[in-house]
N, C-alpha and C positions, 0 to 999 in steps of 0.2 A: 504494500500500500504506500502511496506516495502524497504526499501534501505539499505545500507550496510555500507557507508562513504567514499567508495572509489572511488576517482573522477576519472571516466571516460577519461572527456577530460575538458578543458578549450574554454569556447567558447566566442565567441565576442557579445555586443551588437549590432544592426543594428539599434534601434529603438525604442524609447520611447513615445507613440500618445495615449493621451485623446481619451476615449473613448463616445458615448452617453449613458453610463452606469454610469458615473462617475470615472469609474476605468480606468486603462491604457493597454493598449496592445504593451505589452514586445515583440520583433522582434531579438533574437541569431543567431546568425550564426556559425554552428557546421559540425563538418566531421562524426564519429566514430560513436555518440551516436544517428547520425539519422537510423542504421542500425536497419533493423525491429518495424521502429517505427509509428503505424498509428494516424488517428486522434483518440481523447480520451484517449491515454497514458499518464500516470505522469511521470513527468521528475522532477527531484530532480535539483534547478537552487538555487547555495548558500546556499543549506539544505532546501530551503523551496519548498514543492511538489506543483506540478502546472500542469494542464492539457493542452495538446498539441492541439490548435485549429484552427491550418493549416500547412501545410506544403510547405513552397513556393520552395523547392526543395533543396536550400543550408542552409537549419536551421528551426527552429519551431518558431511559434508564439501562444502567451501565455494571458491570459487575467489578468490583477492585479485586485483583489476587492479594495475598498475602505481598509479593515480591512486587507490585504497584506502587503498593501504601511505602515499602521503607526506599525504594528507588525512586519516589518521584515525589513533590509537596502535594499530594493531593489528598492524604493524611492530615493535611492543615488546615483542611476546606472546613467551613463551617457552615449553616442554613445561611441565605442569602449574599454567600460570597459570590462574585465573579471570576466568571471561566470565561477564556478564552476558549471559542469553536470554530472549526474548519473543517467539515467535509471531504474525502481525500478527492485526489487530482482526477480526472474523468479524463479520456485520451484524448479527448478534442477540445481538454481546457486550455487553456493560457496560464504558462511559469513566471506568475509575479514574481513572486520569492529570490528563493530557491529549492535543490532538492531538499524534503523534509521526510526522515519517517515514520520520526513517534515513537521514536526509541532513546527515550531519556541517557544520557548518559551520567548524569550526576546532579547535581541542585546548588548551588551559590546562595548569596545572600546579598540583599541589595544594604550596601555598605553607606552610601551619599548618591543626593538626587537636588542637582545646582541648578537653576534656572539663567537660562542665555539666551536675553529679547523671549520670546514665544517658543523658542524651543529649550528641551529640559538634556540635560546630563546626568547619564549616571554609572556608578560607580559598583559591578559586581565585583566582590568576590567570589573565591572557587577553588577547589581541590589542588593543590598543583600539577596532581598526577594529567590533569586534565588542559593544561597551560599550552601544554606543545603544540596542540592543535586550533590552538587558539591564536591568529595572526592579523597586524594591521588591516586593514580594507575587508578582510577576510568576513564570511559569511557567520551568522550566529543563531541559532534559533532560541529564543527567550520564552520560556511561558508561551512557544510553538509560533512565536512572531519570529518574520525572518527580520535580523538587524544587521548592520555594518557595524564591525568594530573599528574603534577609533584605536583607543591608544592600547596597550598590553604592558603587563609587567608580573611581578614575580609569583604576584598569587589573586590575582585582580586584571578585571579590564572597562575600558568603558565603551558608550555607546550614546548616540542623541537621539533626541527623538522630537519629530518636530508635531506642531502643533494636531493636523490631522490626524497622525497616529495616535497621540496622545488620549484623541476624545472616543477611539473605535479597539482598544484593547483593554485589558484588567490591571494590568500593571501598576497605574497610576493609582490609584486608589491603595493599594498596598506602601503598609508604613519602613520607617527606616529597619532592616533586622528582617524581613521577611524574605523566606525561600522563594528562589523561583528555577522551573525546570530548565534547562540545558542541552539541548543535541549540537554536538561541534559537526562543521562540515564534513562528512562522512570523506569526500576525496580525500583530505590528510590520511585517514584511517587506512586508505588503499594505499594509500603509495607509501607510509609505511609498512604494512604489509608486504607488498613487491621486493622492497630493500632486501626485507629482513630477509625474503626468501630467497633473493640472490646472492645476499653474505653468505648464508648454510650451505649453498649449492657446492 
């Protein structure tokens, strides 16, 4: 499944309930991105891809594994917080983005958030282990928005965001200290891969 970064819409929690599986079943409440949507579509919810397993008419509901909840902030969701939604990519969409797949790689924490004119800055931190793939201009998906990295450093990066973004993702609403999810541009991940299988050869 592939996604693009570009959020859709903003939808609401309705629901957070333990399941007999051990996992949770996630309950959104969404307008736009229920459009064409049956059961068994991935829905992109905060970058992380998740299968739609009902449709109670006003939004989808979603099942969390165990391994969800501790690889991704979506353990942090509370009723009425904001998700970011995207729909995956259809073969005859358009790649705003870039590639995305909803495969979380780790979670950051939003460190500083500076205001320059109408657009905002800000300032994650993050794993280091996760740094390498993380490069100036280079591509970012945040909470399943695709972003441009600005600057980089040891255990941190940042990113702007201008005003239109601003009022069509969840982010902004989120205070200083809160997690947000993370998939690094999967190319780094291949062409490390390559290397490393040519050094062993």
């Amino acid at each position: 499944m592939v996604f693009t970064g570009i959020v859709e819409e903003v939808g609401k929690v309705k629901s957070l309930d333990k399941n007999d599986q051990g996992g949770v079943d996630l309950y959104v409440a969404a307008s736009s991105t229920l459009d064409g949507v049956v059961l068994g579509d991935s829905i992109s919810v905060n970058g992380t891809c998740l299968t739609v397993t009902s449709l109670p008419g006003d939004g989808f509901t979603f099942g969390l594994a165990p391994e969800t909840m501790r690889k991704t902030n979506l353990g942090d969701l509370s009723t009425e917080s904001g998700v970011n939604l995207e729909r995956s990519l259809q073969a005859n969409g358009r790649m705003g983005g870039h590639i995305v797949q909803g495969h979380v790689d780790g979670t950051g924490t939003i460190d500083k958030v500076e205001k320059e004119e109408d657009a905002l800055w800000y300032t994650i931190g993050c794993d280091k282990s996760m740094m390498k793939y993380i490069v100036p201009k280079g591509y970012i998906a945040v909470d399943g928005t695709s972003l441009t990295v600005c600057d980089v450093y040891d255990d941190s990066f940042t990113f702007t965001m201008i005003a239109y973004t601003q009022d069509h993702v969840a982010i902004t609403a989120k205070p200083i200290g809160a997690r947000v999810n993370l998939e690094v541009d999967i190319t780094g991940k291949y062409i490390e891969k390559l290397i490393a299988a040519r050094l062993d050869a």
